[in-house]
N, CA, C and O of each residue as an XYZ file, in Angstrom:
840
protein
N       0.848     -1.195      0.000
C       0.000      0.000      0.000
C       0.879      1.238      0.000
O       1.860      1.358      0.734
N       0.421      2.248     -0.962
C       1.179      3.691     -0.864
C       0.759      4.613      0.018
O      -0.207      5.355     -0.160
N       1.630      4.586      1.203
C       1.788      5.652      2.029
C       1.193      6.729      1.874
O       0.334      7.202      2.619
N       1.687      7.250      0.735
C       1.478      8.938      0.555
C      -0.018      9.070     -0.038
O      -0.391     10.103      0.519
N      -1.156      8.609     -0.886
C      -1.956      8.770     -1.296
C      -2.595      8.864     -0.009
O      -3.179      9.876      0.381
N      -2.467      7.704      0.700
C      -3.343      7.220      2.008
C      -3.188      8.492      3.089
O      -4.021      8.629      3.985
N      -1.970      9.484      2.925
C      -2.343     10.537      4.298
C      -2.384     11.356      3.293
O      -1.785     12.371      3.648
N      -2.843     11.489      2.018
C      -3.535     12.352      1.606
C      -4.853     12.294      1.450
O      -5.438     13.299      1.047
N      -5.319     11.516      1.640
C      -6.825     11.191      1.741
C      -7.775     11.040      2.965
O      -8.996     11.156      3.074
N      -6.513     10.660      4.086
C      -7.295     11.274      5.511
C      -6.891     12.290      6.054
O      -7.252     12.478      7.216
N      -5.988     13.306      5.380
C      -5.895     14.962      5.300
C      -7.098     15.600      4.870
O      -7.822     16.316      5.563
N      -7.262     15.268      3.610
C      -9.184     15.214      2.884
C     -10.528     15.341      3.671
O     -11.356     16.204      3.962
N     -10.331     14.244      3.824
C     -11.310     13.820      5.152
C     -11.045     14.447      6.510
O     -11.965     14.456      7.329
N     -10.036     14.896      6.773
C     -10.031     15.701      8.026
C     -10.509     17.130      7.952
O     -10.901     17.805      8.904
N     -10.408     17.545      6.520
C     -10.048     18.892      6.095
C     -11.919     18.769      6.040
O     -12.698     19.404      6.750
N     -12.201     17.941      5.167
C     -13.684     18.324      5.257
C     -14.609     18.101      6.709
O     -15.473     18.964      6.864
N     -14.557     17.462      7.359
C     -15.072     17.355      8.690
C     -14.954     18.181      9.579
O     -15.713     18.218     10.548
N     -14.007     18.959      9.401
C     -13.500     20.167     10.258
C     -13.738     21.331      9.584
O     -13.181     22.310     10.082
N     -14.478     21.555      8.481
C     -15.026     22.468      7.592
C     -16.194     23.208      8.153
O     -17.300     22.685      8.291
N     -15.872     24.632      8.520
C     -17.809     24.948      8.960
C     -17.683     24.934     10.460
O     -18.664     24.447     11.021
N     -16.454     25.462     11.453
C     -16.651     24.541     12.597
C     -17.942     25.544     13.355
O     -18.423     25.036     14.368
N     -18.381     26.583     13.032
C     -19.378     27.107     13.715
C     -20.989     26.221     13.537
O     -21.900     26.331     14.358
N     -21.055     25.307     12.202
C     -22.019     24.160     11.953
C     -21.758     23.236     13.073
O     -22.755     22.883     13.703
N     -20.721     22.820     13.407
C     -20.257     21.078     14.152
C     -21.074     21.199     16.071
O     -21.499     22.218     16.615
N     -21.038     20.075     16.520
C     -21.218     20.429     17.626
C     -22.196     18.787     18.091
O     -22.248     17.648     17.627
N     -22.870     19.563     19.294
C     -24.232     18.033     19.705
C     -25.875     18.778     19.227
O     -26.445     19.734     18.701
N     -25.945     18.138     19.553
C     -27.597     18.728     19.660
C     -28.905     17.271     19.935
O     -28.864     16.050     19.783
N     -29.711     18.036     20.293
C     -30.517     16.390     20.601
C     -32.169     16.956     19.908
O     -32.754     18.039     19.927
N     -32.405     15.958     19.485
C     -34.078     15.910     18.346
C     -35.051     15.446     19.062
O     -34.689     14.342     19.470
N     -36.439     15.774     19.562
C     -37.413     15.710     19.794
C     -38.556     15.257     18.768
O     -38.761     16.107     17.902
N     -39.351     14.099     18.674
C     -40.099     14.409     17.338
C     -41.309     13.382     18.038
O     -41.075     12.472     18.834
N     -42.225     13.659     17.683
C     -43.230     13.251     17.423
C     -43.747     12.454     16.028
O     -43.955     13.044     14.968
N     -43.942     10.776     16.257
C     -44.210     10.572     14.431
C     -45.753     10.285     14.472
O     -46.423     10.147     15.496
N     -46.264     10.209     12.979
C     -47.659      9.162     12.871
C     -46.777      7.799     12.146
O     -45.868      7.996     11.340
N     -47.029      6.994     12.398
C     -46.598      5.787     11.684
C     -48.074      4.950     10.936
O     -49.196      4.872     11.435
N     -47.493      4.272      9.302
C     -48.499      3.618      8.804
C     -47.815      2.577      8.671
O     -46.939      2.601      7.806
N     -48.009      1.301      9.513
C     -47.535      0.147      9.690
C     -48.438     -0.895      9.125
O     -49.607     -1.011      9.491
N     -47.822     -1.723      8.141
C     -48.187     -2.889      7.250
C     -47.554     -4.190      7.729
O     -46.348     -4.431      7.772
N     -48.352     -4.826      8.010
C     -47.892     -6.175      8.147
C     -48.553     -7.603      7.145
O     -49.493     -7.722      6.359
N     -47.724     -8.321      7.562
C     -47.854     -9.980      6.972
C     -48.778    -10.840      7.589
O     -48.175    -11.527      8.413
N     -49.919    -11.092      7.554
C     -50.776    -11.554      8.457
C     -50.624    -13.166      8.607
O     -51.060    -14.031      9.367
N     -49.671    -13.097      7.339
C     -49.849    -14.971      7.451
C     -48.928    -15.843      8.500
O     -48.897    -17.067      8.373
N     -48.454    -15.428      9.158
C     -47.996    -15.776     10.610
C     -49.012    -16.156     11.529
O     -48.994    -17.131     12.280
N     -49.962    -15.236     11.392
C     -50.901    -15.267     12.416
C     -52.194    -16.493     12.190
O     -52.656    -17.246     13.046
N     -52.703    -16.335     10.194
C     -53.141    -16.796     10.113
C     -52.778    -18.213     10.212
O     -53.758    -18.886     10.536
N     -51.619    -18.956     10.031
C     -51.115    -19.787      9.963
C     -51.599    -20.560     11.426
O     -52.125    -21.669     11.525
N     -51.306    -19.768     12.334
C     -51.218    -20.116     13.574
C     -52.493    -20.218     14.198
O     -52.748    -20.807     15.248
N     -53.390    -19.495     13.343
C     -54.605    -20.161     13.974
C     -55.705    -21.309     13.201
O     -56.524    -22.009     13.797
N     -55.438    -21.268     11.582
C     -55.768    -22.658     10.987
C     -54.980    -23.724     11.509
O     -55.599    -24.760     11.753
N     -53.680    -23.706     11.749
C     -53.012    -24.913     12.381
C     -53.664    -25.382     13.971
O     -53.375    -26.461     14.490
N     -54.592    -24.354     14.618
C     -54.955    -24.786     15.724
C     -56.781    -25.037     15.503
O     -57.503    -25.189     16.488
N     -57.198    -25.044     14.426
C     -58.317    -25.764     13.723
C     -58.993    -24.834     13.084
O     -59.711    -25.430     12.282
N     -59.179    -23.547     12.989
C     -59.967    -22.357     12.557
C     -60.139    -22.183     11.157
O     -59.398    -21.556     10.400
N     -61.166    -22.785     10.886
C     -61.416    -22.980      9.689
C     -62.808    -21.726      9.295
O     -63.575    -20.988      9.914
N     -62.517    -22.062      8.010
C     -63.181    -20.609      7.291
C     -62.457    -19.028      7.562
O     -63.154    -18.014      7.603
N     -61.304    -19.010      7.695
C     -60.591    -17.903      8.473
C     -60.911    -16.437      7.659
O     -60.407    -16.479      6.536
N     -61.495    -15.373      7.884
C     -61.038    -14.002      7.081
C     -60.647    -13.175      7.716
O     -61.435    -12.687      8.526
N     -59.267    -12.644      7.642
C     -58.713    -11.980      8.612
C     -58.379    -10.223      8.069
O     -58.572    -10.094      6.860
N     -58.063     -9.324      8.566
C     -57.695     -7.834      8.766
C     -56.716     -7.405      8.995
O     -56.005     -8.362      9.302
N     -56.140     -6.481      9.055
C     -55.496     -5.717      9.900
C     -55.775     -4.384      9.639
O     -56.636     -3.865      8.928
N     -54.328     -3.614     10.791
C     -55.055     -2.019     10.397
C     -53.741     -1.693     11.237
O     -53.335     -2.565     12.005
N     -52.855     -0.138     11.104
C     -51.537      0.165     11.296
C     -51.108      1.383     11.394
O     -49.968      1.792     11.171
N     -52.370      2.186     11.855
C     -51.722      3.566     12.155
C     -51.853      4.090     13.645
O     -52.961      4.105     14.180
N     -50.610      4.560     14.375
C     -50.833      5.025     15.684
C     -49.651      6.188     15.465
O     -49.096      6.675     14.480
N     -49.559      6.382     16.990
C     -48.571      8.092     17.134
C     -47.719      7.638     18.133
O     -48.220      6.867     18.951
N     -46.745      7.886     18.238
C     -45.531      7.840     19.326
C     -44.748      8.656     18.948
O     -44.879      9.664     18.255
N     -43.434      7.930     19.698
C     -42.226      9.477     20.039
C     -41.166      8.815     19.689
O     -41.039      7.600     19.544
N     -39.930     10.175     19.475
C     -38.259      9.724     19.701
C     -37.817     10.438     20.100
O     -38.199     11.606     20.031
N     -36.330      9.847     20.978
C     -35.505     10.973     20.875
C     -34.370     10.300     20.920
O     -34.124      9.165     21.327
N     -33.240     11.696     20.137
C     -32.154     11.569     19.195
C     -31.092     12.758     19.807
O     -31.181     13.885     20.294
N     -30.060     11.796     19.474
C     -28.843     12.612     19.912
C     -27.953     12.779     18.692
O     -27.441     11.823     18.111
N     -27.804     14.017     18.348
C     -27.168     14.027     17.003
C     -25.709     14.476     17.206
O     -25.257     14.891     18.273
N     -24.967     14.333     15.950
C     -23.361     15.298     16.252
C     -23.234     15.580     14.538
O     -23.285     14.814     13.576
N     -23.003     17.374     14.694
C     -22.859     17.869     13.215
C     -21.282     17.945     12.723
O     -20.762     19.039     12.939
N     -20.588     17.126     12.204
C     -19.627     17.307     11.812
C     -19.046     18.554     11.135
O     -18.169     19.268     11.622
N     -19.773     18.759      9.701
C     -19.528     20.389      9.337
C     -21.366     19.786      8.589
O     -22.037     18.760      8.698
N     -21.508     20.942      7.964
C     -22.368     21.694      7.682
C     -23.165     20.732      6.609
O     -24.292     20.805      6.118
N     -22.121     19.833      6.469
C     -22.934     18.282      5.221
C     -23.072     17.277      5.935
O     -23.620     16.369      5.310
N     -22.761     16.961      7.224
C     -22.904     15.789      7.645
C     -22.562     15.847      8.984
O     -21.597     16.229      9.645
N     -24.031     15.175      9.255
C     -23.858     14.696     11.128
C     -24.594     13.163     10.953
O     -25.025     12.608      9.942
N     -24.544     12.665     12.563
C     -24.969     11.500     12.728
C     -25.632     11.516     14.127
O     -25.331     12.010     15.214
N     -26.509     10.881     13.722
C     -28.235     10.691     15.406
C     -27.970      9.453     15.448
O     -27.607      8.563     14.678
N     -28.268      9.612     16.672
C     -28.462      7.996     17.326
C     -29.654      8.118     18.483
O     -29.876      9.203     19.021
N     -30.151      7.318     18.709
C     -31.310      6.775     20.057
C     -32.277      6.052     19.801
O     -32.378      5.176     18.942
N     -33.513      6.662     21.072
C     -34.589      5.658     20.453
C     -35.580      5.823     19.774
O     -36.072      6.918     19.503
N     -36.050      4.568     19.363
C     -37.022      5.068     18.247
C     -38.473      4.045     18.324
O     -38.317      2.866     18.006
N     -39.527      4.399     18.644
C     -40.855      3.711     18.157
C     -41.368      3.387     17.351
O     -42.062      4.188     16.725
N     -41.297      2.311     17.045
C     -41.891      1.977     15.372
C     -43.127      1.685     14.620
O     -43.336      1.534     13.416
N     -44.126      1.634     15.986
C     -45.420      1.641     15.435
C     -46.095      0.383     15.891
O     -45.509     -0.387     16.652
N     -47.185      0.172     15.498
C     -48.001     -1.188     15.930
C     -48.684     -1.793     14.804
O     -48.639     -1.150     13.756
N     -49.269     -2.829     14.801
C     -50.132     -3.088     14.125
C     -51.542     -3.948     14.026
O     -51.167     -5.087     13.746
N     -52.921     -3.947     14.117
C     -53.850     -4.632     14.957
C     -54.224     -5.630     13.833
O     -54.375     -5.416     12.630
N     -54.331     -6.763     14.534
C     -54.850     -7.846     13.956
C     -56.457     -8.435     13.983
O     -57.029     -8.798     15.011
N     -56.811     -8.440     13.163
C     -58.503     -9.277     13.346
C     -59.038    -10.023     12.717
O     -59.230     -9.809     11.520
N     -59.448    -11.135     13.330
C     -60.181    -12.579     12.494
C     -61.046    -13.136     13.021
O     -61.161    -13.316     14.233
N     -61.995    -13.590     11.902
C     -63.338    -14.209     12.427
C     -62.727    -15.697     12.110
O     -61.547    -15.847     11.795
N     -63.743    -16.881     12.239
C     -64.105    -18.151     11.746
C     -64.807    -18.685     12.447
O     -65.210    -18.207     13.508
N     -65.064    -19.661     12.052
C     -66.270    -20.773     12.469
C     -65.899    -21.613     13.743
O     -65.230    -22.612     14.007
N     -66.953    -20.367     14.627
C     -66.949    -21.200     16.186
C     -66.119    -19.901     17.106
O     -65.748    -20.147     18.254
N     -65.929    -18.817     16.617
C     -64.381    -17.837     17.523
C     -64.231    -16.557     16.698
O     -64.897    -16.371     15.680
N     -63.506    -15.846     17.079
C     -62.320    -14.842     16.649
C     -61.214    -14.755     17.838
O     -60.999    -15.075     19.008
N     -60.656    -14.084     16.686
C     -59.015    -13.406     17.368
C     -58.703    -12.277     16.989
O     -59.028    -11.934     15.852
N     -57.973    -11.374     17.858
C     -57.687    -10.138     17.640
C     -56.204    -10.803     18.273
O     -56.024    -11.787     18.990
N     -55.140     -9.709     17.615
C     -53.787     -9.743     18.003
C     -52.777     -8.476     17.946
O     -53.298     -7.519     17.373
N     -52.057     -8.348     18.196
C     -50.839     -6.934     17.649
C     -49.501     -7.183     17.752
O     -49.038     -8.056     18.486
N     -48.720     -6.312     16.909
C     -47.832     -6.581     16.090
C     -47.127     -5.394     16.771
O     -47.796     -4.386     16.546
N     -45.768     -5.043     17.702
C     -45.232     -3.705     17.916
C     -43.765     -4.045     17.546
O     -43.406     -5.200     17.314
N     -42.913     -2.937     17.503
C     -41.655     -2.893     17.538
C     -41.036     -1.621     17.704
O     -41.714     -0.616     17.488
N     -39.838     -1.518     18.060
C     -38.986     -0.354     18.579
C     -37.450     -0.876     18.977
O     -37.051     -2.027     18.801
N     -36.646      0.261     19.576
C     -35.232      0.321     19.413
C     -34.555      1.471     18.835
O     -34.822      2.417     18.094
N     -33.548      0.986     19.494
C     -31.863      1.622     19.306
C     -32.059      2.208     17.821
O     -32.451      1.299     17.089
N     -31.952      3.124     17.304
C     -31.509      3.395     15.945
C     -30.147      4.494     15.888
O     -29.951      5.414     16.682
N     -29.145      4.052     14.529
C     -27.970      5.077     14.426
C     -27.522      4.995     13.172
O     -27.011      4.032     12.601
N     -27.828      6.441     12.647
C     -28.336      6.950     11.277
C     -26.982      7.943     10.946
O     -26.449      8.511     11.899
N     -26.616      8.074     10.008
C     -25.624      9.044      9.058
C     -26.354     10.074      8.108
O     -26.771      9.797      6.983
N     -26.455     11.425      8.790
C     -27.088     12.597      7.564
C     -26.115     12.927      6.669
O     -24.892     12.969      6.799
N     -26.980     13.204      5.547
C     -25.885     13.826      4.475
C     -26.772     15.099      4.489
O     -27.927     14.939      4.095
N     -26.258     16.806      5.037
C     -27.733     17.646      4.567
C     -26.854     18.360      3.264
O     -25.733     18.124      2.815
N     -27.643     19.092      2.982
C     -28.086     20.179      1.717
C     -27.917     21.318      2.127
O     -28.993     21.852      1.860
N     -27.100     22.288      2.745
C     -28.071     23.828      3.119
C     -28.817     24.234      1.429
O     -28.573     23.733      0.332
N     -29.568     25.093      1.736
C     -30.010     25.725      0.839
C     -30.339     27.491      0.917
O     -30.485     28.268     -0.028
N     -30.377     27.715      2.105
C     -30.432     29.140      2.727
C     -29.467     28.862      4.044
O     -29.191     27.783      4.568
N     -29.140     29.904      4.322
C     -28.788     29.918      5.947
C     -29.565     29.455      6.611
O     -29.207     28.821      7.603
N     -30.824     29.604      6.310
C     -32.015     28.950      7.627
C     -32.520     27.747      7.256
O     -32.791     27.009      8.203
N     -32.729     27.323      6.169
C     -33.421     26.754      5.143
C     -32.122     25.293      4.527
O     -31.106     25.485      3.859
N     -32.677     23.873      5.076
C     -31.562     22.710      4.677
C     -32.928     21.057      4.001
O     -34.070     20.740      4.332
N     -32.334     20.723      3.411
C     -32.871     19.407      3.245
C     -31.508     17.918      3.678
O     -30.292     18.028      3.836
N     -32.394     16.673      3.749
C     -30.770     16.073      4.327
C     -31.706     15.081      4.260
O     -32.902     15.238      4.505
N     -31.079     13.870      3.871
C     -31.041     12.662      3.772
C     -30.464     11.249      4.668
O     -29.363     11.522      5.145
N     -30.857      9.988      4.980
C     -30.068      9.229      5.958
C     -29.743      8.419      6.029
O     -29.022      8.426      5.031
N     -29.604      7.397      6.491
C     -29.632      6.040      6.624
C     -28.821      5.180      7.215
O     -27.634      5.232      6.895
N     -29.216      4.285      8.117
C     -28.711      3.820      9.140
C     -29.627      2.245      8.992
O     -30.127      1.678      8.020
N     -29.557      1.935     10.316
C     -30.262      0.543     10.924
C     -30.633      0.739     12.402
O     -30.038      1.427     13.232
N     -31.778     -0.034     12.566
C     -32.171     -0.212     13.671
C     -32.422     -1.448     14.785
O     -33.384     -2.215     14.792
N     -31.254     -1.429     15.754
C     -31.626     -2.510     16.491
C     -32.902     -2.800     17.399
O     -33.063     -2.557     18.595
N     -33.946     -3.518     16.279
C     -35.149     -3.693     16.987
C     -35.454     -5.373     17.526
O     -35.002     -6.487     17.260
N     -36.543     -4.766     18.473
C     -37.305     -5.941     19.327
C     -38.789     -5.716     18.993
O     -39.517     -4.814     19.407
N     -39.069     -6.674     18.201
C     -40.550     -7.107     17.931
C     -41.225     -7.998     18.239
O     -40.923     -9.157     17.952
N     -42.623     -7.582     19.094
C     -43.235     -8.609     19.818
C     -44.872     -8.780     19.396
O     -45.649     -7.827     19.342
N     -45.092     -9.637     19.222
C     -46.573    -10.302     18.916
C     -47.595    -10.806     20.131
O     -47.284    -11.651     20.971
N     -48.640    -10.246     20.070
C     -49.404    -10.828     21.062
C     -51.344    -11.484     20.263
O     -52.342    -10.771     20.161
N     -51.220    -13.009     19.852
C     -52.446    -12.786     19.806
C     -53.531    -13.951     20.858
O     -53.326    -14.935     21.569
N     -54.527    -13.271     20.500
C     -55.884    -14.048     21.434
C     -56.893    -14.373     20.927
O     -57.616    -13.514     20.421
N     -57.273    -15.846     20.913
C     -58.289    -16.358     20.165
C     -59.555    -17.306     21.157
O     -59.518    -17.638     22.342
N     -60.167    -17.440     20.545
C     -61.180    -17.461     21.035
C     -61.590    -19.149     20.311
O     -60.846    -19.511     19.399
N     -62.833    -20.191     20.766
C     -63.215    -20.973     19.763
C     -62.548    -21.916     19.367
O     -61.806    -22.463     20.183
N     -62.597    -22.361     18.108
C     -61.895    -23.324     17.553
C     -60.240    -22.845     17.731
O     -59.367    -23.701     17.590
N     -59.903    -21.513     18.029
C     -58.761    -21.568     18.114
C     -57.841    -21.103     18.492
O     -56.821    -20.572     18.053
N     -58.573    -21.508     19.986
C     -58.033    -20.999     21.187
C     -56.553    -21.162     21.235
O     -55.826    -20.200     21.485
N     -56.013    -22.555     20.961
C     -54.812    -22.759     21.121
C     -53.593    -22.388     20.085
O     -52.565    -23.012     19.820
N     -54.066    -21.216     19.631
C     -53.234    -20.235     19.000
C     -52.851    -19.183     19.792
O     -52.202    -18.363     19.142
N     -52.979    -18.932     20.780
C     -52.837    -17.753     21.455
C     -51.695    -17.507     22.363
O     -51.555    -18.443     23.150
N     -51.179    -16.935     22.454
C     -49.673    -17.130     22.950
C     -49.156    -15.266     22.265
O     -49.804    -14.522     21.529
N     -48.032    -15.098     22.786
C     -47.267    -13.726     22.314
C     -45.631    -14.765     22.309
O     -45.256    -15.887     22.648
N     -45.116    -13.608     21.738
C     -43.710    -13.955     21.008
C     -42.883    -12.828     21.084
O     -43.206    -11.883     21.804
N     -41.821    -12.820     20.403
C     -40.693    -11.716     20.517
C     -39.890    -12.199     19.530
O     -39.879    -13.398     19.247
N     -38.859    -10.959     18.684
C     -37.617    -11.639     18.534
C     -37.404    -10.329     18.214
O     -38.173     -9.388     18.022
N     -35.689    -10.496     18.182
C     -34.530     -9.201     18.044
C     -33.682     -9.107     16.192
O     -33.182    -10.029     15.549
N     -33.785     -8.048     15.924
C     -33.155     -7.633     14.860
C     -32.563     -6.788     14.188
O     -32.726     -5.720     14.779
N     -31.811     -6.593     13.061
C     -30.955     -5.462     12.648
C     -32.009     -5.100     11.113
O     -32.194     -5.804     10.120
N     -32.541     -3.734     11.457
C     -33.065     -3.712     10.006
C     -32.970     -2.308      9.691
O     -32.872     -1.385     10.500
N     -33.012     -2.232      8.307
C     -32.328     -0.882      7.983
C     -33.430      0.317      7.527
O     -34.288      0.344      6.645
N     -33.139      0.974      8.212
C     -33.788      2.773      8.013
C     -33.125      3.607      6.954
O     -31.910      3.732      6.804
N     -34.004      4.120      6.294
C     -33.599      5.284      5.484
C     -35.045      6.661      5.580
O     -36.262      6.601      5.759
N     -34.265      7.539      5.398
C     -35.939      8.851      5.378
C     -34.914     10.012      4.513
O     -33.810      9.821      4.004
N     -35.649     11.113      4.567
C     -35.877     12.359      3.948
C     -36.207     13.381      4.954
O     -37.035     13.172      5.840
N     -35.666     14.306      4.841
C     -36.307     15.599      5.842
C     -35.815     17.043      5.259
O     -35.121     17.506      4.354
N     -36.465     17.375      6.148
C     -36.304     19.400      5.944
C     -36.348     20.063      7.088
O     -37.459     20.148      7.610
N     -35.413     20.578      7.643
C     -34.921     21.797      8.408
C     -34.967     23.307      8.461
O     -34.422     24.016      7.616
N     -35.709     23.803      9.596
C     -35.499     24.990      9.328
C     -35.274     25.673     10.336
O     -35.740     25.354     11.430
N     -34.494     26.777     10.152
C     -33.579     27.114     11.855
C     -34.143     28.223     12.149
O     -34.056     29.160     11.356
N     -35.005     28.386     13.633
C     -36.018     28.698     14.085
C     -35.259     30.322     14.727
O     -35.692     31.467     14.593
N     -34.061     29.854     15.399
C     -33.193     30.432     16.066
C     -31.500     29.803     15.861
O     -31.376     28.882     15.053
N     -30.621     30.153     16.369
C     -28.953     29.714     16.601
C     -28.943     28.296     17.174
O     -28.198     27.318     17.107
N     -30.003     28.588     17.718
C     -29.848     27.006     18.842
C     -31.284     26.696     18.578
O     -31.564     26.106     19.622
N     -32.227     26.705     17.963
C     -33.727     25.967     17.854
C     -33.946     25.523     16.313
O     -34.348     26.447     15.607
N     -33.748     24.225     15.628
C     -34.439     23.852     14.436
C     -35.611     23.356     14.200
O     -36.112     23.027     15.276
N     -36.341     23.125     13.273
C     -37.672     22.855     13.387
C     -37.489     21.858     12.299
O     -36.933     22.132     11.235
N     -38.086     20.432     12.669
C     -37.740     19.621     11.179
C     -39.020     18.596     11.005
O     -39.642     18.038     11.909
N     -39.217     18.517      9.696
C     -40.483     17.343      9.237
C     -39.541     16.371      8.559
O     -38.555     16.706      7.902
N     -40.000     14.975      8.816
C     -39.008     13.973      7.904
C     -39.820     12.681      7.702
O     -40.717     12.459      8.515
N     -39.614     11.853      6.761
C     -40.299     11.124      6.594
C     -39.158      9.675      6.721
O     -38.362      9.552      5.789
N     -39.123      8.869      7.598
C     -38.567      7.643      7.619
C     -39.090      6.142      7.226
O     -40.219      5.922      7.665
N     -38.536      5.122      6.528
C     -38.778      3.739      6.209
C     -38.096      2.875      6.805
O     -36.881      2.769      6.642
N     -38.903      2.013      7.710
C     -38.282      0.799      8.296
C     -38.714     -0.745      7.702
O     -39.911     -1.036      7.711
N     -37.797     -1.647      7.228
C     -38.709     -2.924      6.680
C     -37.849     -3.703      7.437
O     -36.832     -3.243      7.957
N     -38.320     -5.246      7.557
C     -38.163     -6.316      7.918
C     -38.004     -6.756      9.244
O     -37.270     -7.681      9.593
N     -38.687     -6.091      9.944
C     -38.963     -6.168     11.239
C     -40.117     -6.878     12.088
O     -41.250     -6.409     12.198
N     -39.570     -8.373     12.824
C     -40.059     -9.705     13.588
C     -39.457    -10.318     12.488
O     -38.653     -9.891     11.660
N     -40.058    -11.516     12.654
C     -39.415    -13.089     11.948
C     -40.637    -13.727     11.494
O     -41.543    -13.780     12.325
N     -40.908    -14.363     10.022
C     -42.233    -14.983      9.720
C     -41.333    -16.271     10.207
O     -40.198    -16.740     10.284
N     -43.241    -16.550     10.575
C     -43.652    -17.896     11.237
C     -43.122    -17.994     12.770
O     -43.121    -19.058     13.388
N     -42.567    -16.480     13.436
C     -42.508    -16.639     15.004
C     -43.411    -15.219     15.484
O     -44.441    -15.243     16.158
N     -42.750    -14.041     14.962
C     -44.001    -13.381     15.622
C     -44.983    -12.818     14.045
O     -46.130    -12.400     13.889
N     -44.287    -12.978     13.480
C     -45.010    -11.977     11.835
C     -43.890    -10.911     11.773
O     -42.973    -10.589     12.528
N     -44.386    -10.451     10.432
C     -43.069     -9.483      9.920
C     -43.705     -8.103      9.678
O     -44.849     -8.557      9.654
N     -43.785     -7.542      9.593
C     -44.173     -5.972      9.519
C     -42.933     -4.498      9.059
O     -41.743     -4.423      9.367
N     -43.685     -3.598      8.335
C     -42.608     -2.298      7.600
C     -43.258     -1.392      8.326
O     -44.353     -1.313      8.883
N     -42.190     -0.642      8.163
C     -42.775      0.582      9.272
C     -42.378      2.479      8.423
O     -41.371      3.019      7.966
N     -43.659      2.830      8.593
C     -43.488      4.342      7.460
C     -43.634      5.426      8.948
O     -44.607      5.467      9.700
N     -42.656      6.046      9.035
C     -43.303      7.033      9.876
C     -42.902      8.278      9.111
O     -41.932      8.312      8.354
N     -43.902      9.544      9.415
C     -43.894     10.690      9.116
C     -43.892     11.589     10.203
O     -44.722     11.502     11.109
N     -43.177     12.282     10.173
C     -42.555     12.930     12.120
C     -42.223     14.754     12.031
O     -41.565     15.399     11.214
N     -42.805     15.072     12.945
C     -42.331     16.640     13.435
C     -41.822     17.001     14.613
O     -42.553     16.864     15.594
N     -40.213     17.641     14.830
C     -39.953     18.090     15.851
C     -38.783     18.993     16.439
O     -38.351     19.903     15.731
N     -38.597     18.918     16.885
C     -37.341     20.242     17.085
C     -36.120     19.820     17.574
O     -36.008     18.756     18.183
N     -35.147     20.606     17.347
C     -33.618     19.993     17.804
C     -32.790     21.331     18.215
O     -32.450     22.361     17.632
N     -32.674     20.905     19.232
C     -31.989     21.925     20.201
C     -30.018     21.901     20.155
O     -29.414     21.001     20.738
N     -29.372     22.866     19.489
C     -27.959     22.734     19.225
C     -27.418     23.397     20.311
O     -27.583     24.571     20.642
N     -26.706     22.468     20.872
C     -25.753     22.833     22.261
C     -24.847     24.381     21.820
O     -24.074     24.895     22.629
């Protein structure tokens, strides 16, 4: 390997990270999301024809509201990185058949740690892009009734799945931003232990720069 290219290229990289140092710093994000959460029902359904439920027609439905919060660090003025926690939404389950129903739900959340790339576009005025992964825990709970009762049980399992979103910034004050962003989470639980479910949230909230 050549020496010299190589500390010219993390000269580069130093030179740009250290670019802007009145941009760099901490700051921590507040947001509020709506999430529209889609899931795989055939986990569920599975689990309750295998416990006799015949004639099955089942539902769901996937929108609720929760929270995050995020600890960010702005390198220069193109790029910082958030990390914390994050809520990912729920999702309700419902089925009739012959002799019962079941209702069930689908949640998940976790650790997330994301890399921005932003845009300024005004001094006040930025767009910025992300993407990271999220170490989530997704848990299933359903309850049946009837022919199939002995489907009912809750579950869990742990995973790495990857986030990407979109947002827009706008700087309220020196130290107050105001941001809307839209994030995508997929592959979150395990088919055939709890069900699998994607997660859309659309979020507003503010970020306070140290």
């Amino acid at each position: 390997m050549k020496i010299k290219p190589l500390l010219t290229g993390l000269a580069c990289l130093a030179a740009l990270l250290s670019e802007s140092a009145l941009a760099s710093g901490f700051y921590v994000v507040g947001d509020v999301s709506r999430s529209s959460v889609s899931m795989d029902r055939g986990t569920f359904d599975a689990a309750l024809t295998g416990a006799g439920a015949g004639g099955l027609s089942s539902s769901d439905s996937g929108d609720s509201t929760q929270w995050r919060v995020q600890l960010g660090y702005e390198f220069n003025k193109n790029f910082a990185v958030e990390g914390g926690y994050i809520d990912l939404g729920r999702a309700k389950y419902r089925a009739t058949y012959a002799g019962g129903a079941a209702s069930g739900e689908l949640k998940s959340g976790g650790a997330d740690l994301v890399l921005l790339g932003k845009l300024p576009m005004s001094d006040d005025f930025s767009i910025f892009a992300k993407a990271g992964f999220v170490a989530a825990k997704t848990k299933s709970t359903l309850l049946a009734s009837g022919a199939g009762a002995a489907a009912s049980g809750k579950a869990s399992d742990n995973e790495i799945a990857p986030l990407i979103g979109v947002g827009i910034g706008y700087k309220l004050t020196d130290s107050l931003e105001l941001r809307t962003e839209f994030d995508r989470v997929t592959g979150l639980g395990k088919k055939g232990k709890t069900g699998t479910m994607d997660s859309n949230m659309l979020s507003l909230g503010v970020a306070y720069h140290f």
